[in-house]
Jmol script that loads the backbone (N, CA, C; Angstrom):
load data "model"
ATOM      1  N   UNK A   1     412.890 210.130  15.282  1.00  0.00           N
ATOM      2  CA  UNK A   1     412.440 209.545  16.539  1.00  0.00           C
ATOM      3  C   UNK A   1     411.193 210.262  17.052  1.00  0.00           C
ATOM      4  N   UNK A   2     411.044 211.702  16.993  1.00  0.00           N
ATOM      5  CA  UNK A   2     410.087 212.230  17.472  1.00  0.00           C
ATOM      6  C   UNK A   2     408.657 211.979  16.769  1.00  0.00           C
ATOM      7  N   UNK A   3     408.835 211.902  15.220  1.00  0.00           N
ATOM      8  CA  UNK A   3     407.862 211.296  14.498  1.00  0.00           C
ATOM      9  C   UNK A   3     407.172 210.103  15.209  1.00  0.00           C
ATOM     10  N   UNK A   4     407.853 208.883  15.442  1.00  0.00           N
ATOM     11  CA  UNK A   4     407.489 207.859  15.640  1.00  0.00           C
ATOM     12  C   UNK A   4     406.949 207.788  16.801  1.00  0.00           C
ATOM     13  N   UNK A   5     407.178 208.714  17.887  1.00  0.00           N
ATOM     14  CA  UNK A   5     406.809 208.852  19.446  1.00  0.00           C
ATOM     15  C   UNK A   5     405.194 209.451  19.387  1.00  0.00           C
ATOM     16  N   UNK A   6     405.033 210.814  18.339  1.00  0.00           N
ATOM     17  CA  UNK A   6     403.915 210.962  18.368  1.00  0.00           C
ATOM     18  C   UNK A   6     403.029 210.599  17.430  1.00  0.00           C
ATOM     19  N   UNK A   7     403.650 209.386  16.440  1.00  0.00           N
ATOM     20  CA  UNK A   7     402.398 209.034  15.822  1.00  0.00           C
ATOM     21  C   UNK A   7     402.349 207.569  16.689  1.00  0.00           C
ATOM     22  N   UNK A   8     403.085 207.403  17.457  1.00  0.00           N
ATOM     23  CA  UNK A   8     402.288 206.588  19.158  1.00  0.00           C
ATOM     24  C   UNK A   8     401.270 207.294  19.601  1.00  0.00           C
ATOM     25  N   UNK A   9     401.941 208.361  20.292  1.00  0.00           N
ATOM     26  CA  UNK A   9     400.505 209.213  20.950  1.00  0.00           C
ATOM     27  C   UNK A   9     399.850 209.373  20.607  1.00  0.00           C
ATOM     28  N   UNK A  10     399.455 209.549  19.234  1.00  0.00           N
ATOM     29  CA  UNK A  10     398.122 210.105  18.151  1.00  0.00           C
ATOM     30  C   UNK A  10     397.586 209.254  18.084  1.00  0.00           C
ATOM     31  N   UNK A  11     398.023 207.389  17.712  1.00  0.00           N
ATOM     32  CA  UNK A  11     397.821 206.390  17.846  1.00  0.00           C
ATOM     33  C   UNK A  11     396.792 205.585  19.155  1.00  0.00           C
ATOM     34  N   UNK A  12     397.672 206.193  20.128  1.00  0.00           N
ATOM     35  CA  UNK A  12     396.665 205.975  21.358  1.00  0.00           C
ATOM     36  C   UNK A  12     395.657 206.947  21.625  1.00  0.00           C
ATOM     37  N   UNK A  13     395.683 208.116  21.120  1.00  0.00           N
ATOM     38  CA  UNK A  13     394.236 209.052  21.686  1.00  0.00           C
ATOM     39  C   UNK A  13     393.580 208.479  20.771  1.00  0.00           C
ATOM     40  N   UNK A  14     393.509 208.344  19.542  1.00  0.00           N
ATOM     41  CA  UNK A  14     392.356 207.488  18.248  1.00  0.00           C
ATOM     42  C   UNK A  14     391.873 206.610  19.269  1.00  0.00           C
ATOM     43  N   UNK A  15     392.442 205.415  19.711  1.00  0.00           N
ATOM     44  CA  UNK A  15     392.146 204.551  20.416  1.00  0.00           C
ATOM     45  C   UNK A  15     391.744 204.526  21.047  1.00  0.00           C
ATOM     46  N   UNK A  16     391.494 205.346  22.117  1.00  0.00           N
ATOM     47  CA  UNK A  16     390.639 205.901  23.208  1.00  0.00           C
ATOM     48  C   UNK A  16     389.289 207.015  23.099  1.00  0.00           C
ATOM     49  N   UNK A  17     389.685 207.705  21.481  1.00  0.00           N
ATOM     50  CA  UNK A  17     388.510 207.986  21.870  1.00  0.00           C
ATOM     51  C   UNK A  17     388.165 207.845  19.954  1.00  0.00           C
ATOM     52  N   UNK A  18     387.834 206.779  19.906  1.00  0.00           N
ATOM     53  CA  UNK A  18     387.558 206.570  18.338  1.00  0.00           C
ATOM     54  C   UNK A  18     386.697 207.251  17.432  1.00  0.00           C
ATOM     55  N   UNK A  19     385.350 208.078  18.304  1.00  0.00           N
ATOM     56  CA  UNK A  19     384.468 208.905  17.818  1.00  0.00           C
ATOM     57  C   UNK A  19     384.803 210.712  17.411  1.00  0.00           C
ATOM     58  N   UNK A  20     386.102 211.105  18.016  1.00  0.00           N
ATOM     59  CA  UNK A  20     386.747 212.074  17.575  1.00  0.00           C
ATOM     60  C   UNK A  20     387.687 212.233  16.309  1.00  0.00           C
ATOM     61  N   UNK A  21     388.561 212.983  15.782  1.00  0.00           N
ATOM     62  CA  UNK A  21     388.964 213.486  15.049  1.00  0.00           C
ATOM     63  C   UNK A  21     390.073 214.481  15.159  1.00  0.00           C
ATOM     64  N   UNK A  22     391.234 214.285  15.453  1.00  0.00           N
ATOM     65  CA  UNK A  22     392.540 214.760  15.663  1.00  0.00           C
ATOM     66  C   UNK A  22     393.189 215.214  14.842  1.00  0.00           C
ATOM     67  N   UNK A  23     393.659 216.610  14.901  1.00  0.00           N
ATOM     68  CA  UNK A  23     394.768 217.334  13.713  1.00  0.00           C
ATOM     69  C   UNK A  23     395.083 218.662  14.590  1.00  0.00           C
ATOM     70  N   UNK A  24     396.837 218.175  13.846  1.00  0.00           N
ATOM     71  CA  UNK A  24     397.515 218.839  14.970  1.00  0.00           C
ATOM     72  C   UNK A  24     397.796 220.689  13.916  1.00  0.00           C
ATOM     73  N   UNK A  25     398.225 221.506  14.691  1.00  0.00           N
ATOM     74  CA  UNK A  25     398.394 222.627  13.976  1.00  0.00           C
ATOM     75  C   UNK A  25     399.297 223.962  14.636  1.00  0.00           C
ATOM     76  N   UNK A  26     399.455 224.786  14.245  1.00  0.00           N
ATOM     77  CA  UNK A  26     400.752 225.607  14.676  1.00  0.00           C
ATOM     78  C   UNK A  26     400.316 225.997  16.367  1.00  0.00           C
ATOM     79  N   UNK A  27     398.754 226.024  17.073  1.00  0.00           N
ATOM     80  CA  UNK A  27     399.028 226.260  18.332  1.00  0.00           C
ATOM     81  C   UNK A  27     398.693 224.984  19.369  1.00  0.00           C
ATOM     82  N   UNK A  28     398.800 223.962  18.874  1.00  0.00           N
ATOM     83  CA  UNK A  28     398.647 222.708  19.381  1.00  0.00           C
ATOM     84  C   UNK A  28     397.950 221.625  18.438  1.00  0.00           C
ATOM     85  N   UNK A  29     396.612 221.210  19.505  1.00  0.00           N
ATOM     86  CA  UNK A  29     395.946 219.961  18.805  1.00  0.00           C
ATOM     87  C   UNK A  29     394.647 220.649  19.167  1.00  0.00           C
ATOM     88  N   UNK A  30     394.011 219.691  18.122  1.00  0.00           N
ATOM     89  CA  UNK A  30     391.987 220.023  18.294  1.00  0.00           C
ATOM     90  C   UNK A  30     391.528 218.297  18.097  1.00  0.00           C
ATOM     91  N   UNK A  31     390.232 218.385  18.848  1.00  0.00           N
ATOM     92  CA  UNK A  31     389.606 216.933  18.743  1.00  0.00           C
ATOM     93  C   UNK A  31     388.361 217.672  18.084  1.00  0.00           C
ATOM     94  N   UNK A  32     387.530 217.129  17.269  1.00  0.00           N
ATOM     95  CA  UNK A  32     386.663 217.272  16.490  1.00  0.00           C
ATOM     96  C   UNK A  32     385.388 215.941  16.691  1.00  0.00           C
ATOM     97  N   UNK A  33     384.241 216.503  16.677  1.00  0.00           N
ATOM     98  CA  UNK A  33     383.464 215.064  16.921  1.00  0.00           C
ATOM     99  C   UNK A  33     381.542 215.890  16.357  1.00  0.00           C
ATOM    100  N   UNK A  34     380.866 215.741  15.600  1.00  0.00           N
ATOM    101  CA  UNK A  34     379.637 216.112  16.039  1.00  0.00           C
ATOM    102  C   UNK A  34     379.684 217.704  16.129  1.00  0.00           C
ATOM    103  N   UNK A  35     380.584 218.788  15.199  1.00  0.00           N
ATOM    104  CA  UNK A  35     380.689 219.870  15.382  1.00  0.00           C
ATOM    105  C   UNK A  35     380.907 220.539  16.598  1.00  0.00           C
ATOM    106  N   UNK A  36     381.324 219.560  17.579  1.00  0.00           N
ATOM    107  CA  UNK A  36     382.214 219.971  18.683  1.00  0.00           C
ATOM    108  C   UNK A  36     383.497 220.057  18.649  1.00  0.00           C
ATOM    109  N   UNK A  37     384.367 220.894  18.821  1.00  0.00           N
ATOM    110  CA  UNK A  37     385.765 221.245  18.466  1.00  0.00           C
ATOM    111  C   UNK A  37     386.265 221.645  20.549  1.00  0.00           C
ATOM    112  N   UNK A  38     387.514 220.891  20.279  1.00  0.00           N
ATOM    113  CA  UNK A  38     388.105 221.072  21.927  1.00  0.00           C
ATOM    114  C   UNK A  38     390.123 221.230  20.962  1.00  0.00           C
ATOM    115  N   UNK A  39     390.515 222.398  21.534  1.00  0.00           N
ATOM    116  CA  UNK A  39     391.897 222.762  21.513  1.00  0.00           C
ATOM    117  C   UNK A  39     392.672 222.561  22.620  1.00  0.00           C
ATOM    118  N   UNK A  40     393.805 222.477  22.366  1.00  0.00           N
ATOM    119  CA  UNK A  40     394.525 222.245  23.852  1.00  0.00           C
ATOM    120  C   UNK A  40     395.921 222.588  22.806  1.00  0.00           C
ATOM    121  N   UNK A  41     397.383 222.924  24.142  1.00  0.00           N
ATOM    122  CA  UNK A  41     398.507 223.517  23.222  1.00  0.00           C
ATOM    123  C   UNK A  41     399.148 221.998  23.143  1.00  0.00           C
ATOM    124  N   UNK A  42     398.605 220.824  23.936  1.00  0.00           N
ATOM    125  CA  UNK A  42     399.492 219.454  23.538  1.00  0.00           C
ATOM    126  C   UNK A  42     398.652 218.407  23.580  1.00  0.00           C
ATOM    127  N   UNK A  43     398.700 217.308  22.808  1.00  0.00           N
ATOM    128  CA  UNK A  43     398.062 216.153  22.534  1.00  0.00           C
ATOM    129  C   UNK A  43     397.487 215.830  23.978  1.00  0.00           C
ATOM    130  N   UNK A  44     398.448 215.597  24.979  1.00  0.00           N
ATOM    131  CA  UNK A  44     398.348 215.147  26.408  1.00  0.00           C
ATOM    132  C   UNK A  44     397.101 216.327  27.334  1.00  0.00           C
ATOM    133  N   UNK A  45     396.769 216.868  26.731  1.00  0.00           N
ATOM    134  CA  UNK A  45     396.483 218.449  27.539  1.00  0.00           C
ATOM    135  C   UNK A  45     395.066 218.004  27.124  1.00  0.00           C
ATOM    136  N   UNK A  46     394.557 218.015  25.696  1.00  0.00           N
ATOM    137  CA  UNK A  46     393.181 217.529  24.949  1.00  0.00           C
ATOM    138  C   UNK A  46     393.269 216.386  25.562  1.00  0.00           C
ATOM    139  N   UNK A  47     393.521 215.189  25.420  1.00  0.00           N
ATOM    140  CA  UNK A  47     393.394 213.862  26.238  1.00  0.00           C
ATOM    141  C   UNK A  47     392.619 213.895  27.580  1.00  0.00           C
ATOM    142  N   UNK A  48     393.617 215.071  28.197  1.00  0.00           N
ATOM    143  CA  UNK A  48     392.852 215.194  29.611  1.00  0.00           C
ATOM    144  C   UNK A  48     391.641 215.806  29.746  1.00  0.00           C
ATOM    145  N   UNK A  49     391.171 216.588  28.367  1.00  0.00           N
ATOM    146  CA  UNK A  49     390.250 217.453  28.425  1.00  0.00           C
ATOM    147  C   UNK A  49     388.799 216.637  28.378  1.00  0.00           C
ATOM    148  N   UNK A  50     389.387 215.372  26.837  1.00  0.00           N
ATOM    149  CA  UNK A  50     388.243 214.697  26.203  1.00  0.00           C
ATOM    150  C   UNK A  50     387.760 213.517  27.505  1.00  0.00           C
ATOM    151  N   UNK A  51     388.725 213.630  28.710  1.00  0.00           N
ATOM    152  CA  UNK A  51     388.249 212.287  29.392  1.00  0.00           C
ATOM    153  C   UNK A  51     387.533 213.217  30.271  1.00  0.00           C
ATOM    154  N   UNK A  52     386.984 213.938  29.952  1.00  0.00           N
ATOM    155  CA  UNK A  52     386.174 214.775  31.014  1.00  0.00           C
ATOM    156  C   UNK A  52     384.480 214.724  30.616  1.00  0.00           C
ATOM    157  N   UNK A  53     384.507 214.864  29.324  1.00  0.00           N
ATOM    158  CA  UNK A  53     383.545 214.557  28.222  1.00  0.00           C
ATOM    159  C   UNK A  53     382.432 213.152  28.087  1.00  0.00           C
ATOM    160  N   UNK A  54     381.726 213.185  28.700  1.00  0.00           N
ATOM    161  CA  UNK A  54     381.118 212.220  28.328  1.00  0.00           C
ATOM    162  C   UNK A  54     381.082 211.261  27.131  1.00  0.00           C
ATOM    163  N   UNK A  55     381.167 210.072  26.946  1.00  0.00           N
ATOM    164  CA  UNK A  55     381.048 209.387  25.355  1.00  0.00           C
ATOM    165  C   UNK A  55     380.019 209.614  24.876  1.00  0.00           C
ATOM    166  N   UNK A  56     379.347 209.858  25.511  1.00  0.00           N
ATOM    167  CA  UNK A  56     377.507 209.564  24.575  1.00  0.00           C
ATOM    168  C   UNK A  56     376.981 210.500  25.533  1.00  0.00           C
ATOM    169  N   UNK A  57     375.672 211.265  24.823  1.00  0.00           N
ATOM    170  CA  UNK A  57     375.178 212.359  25.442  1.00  0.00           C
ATOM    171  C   UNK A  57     374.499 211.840  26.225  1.00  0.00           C
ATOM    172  N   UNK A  58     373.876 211.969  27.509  1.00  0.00           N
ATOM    173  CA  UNK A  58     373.070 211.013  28.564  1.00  0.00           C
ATOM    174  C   UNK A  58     372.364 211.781  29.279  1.00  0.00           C
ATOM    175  N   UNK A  59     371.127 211.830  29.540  1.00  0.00           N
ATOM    176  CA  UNK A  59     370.486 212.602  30.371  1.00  0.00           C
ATOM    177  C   UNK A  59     371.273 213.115  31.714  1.00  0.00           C
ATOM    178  N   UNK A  60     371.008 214.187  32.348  1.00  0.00           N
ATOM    179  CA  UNK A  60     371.402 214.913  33.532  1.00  0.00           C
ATOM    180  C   UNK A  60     371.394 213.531  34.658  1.00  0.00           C
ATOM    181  N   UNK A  61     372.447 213.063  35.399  1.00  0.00           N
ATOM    182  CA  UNK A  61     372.104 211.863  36.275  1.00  0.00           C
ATOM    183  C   UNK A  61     372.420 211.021  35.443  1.00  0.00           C
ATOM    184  N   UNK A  62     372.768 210.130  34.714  1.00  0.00           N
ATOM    185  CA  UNK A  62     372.679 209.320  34.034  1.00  0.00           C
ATOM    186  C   UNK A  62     374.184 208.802  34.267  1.00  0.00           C
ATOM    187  N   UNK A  63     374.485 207.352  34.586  1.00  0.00           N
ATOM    188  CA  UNK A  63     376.166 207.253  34.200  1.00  0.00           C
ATOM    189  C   UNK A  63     376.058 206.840  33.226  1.00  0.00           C
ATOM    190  N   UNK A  64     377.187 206.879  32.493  1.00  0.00           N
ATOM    191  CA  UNK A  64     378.019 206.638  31.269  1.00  0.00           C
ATOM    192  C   UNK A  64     379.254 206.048  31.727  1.00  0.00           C
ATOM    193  N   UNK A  65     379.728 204.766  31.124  1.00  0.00           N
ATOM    194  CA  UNK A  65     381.073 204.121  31.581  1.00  0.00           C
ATOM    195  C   UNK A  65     381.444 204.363  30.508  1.00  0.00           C
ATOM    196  N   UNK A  66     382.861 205.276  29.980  1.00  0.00           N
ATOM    197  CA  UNK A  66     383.235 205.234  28.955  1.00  0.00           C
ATOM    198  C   UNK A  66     384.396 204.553  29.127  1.00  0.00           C
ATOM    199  N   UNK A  67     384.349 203.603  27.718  1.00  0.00           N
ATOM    200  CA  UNK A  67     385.171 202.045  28.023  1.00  0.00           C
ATOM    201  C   UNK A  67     386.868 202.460  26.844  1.00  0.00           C
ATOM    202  N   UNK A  68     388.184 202.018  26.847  1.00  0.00           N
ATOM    203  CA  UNK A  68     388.925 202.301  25.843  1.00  0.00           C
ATOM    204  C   UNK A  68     389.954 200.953  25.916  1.00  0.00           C
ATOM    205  N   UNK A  69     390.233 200.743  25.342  1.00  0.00           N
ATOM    206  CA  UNK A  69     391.727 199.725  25.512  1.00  0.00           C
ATOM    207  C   UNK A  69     393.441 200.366  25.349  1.00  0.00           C
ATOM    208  N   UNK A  70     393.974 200.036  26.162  1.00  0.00           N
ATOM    209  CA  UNK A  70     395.620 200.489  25.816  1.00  0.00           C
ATOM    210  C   UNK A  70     396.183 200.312  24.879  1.00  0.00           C
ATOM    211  N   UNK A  71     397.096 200.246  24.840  1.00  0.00           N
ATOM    212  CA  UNK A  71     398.150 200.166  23.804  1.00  0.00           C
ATOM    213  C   UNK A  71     398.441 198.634  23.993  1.00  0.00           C
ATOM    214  N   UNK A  72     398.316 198.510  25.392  1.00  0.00           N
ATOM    215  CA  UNK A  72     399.056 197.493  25.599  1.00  0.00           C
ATOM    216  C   UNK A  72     398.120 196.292  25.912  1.00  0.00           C
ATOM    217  N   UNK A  73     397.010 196.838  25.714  1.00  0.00           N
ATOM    218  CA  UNK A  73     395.890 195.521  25.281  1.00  0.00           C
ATOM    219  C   UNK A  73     395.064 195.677  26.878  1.00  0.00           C
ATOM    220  N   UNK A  74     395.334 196.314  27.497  1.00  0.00           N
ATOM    221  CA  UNK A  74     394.425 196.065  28.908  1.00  0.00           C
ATOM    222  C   UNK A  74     393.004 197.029  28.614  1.00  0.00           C
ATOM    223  N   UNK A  75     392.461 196.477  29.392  1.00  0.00           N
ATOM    224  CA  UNK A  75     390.349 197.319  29.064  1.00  0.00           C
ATOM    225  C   UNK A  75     390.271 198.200  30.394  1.00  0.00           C
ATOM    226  N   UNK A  76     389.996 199.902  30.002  1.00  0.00           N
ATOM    227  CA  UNK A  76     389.866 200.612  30.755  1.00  0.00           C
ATOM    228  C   UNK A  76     388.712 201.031  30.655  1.00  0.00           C
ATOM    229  N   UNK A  77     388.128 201.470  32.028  1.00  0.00           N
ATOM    230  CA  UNK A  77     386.683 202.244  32.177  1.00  0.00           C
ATOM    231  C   UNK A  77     386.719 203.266  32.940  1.00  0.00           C
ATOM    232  N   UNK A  78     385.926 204.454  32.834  1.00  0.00           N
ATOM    233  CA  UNK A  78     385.948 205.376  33.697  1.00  0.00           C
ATOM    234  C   UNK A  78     384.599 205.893  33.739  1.00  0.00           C
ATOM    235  N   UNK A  79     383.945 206.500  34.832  1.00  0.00           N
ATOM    236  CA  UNK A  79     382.219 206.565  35.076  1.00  0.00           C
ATOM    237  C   UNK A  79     382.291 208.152  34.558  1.00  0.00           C
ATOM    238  N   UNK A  80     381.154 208.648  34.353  1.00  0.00           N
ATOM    239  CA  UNK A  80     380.843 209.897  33.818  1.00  0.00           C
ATOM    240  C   UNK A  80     380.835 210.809  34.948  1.00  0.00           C
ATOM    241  N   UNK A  81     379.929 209.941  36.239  1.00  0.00           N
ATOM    242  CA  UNK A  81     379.496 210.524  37.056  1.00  0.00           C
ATOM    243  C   UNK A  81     380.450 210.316  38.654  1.00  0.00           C
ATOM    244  N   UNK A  82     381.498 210.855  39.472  1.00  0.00           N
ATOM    245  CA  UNK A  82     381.940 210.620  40.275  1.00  0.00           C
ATOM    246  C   UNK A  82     381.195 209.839  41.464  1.00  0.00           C
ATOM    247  N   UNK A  83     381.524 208.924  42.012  1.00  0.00           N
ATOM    248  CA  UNK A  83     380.858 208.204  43.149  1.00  0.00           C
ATOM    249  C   UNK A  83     380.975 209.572  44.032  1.00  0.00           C
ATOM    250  N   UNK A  84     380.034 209.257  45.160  1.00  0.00           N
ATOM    251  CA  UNK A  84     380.205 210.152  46.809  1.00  0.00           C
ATOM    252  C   UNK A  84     381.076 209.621  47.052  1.00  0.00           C
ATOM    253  N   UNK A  85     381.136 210.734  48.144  1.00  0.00           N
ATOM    254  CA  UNK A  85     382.391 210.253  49.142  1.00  0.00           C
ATOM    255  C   UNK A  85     381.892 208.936  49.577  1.00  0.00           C
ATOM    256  N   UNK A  86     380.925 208.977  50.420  1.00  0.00           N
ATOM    257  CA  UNK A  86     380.023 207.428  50.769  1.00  0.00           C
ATOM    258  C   UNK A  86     380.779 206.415  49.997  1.00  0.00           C
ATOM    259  N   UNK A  87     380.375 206.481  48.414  1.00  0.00           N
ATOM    260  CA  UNK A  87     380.323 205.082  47.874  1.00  0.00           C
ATOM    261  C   UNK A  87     382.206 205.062  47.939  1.00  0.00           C
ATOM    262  N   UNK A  88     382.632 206.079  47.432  1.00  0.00           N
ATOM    263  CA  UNK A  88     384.246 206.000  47.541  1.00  0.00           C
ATOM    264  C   UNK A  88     384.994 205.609  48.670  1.00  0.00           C
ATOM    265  N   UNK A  89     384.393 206.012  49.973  1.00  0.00           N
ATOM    266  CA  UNK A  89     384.725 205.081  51.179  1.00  0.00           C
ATOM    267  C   UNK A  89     384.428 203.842  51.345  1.00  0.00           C
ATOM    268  N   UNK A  90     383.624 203.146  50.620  1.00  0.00           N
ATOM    269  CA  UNK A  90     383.209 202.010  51.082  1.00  0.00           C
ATOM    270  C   UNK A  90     383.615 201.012  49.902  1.00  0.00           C
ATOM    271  N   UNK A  91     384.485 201.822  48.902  1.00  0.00           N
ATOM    272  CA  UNK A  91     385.688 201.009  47.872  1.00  0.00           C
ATOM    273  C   UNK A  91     385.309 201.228  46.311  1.00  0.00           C
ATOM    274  N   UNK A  92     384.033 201.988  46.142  1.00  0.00           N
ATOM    275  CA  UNK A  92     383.689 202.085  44.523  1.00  0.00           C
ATOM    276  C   UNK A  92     384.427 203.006  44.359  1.00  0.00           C
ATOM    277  N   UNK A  93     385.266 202.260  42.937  1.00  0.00           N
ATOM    278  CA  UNK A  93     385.919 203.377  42.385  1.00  0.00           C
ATOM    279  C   UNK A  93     385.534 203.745  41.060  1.00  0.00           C
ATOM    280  N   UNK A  94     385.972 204.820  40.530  1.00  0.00           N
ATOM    281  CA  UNK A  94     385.569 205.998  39.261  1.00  0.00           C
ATOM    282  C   UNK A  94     386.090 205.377  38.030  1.00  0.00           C
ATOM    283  N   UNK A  95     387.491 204.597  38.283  1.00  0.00           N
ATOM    284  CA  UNK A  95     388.339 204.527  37.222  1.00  0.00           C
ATOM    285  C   UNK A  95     389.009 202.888  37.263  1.00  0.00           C
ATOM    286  N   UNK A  96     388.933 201.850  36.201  1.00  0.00           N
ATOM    287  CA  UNK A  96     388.653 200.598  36.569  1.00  0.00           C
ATOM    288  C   UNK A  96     389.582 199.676  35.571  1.00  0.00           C
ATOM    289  N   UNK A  97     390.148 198.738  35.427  1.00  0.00           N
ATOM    290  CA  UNK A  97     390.831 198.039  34.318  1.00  0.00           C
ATOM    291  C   UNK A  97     390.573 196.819  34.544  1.00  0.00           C
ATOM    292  N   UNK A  98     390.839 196.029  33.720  1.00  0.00           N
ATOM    293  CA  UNK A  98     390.738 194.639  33.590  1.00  0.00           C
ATOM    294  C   UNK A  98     391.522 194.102  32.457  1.00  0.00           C
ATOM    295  N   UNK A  99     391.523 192.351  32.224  1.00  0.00           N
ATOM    296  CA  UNK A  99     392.423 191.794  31.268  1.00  0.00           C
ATOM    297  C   UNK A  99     391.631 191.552  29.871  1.00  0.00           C
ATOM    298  N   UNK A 100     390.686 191.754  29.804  1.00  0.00           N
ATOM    299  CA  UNK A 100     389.450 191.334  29.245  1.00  0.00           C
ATOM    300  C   UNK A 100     388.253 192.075  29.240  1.00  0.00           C
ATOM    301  N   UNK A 101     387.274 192.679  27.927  1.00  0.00           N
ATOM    302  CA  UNK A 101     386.425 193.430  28.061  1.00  0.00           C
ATOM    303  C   UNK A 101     385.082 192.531  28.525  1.00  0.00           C
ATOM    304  N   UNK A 102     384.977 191.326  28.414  1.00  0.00           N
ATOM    305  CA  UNK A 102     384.320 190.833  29.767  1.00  0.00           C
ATOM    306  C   UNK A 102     384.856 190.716  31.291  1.00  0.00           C
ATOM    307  N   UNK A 103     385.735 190.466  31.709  1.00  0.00           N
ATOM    308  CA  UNK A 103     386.214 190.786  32.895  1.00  0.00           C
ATOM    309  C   UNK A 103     386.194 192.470  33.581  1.00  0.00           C
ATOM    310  N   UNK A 104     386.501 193.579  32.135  1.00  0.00           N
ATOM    311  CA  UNK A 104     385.841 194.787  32.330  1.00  0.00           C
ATOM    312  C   UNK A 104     384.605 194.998  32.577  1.00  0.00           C
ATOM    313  N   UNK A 105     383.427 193.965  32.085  1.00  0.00           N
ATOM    314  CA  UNK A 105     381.857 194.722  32.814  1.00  0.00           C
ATOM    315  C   UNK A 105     381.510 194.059  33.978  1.00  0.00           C
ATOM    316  N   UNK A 106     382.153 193.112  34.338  1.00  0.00           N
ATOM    317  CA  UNK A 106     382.272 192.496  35.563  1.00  0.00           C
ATOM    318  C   UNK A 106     382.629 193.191  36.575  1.00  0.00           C
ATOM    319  N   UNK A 107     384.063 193.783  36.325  1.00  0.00           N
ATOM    320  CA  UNK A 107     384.521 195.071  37.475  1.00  0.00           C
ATOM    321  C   UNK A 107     383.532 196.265  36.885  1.00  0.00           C
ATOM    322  N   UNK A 108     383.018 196.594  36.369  1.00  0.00           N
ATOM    323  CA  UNK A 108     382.042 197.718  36.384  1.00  0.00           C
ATOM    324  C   UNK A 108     380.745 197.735  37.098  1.00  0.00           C
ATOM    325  N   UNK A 109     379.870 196.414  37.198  1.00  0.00           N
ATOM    326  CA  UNK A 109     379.398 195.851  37.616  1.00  0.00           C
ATOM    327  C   UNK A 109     378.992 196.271  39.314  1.00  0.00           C
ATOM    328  N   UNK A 110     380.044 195.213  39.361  1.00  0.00           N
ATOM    329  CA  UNK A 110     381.011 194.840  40.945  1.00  0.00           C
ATOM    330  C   UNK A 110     380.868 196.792  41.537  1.00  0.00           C
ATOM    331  N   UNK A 111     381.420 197.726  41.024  1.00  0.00           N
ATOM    332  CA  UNK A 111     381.912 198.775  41.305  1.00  0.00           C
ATOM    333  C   UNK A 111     380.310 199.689  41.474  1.00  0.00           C
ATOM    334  N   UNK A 112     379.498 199.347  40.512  1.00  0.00           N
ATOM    335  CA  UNK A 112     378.063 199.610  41.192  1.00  0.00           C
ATOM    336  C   UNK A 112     377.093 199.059  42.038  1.00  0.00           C
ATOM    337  N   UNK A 113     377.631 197.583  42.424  1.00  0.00           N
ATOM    338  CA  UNK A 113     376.811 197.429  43.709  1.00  0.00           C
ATOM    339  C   UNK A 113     377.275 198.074  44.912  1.00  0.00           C
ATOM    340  N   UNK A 114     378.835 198.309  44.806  1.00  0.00           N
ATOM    341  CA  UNK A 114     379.298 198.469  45.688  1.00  0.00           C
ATOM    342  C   UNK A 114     378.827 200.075  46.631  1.00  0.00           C
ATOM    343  N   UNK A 115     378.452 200.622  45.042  1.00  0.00           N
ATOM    344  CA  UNK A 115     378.035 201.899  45.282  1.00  0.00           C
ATOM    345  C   UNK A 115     376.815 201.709  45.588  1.00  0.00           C
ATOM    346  N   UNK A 116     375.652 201.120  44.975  1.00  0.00           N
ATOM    347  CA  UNK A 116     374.451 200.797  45.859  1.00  0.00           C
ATOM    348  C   UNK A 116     374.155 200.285  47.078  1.00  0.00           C
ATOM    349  N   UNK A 117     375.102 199.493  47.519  1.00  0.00           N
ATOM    350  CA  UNK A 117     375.357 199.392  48.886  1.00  0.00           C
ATOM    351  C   UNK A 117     375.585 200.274  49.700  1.00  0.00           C
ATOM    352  N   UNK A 118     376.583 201.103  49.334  1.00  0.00           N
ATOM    353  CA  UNK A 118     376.974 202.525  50.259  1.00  0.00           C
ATOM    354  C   UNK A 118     375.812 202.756  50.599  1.00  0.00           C
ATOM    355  N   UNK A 119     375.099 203.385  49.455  1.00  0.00           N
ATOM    356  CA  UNK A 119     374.315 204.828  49.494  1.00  0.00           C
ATOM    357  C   UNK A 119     372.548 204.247  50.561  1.00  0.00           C
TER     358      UNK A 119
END
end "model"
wireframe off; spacefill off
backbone 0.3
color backbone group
């Protein structure tokens, strides 16, 4: 049973972050990408690490929406760059889903005027 649980989980970090490289070893897990190496002592621990990480290297200022799909088929996005408080009060948010990876750049979209409006 435990097999099958984490070759789910292993299953879904591939999936999310397809440009890395996962192998697990006696003091946890490592993601591998571009001679960048990130350790963590649990799959879940690196996960949280790599969503910190930009997808693509981007100038200083620059957003990056890094886009992934679930398991369960829904389209997730999350910005590189945190909105202000401003734009976050006035409803742009950081972290975004949809049913559809067109309906995803739509709410991505949507989520930067909203922030150009704020500011």
């Amino acid at each position: 049973m435990g097999d099958v649980v984490m070759d789910r989980l292993l299953s879904e970090a591939q999936r999310e972050f397809p440009d890395w490289t996962f192998s697990r070893h006696d003091d946890g897990w490592t993601a591998q990408r571009d001679g960048d190496d990130y350790t963590a002592s649990s799959l879940a621990a690196l996960r949280a690490t790599l969503r910190t990480i930009p997808a693509q290297v981007a100038p200083p200022g620059h957003v990056v929406w890094r886009t992934w799909e679930s398991d369960r088929g829904r389209h997730w996005a999350s910005r590189s760059i945190p909105f202000t408080k401003e734009q976050a009060d006035a409803g742009a948010h950081r972290t975004v889903d949809a049913d559809t990876a067109e309906e995803l750049q739509a709410v991505i979209s949507q989520q930067e005027l909203i922030a150009e409006t704020a500011s």
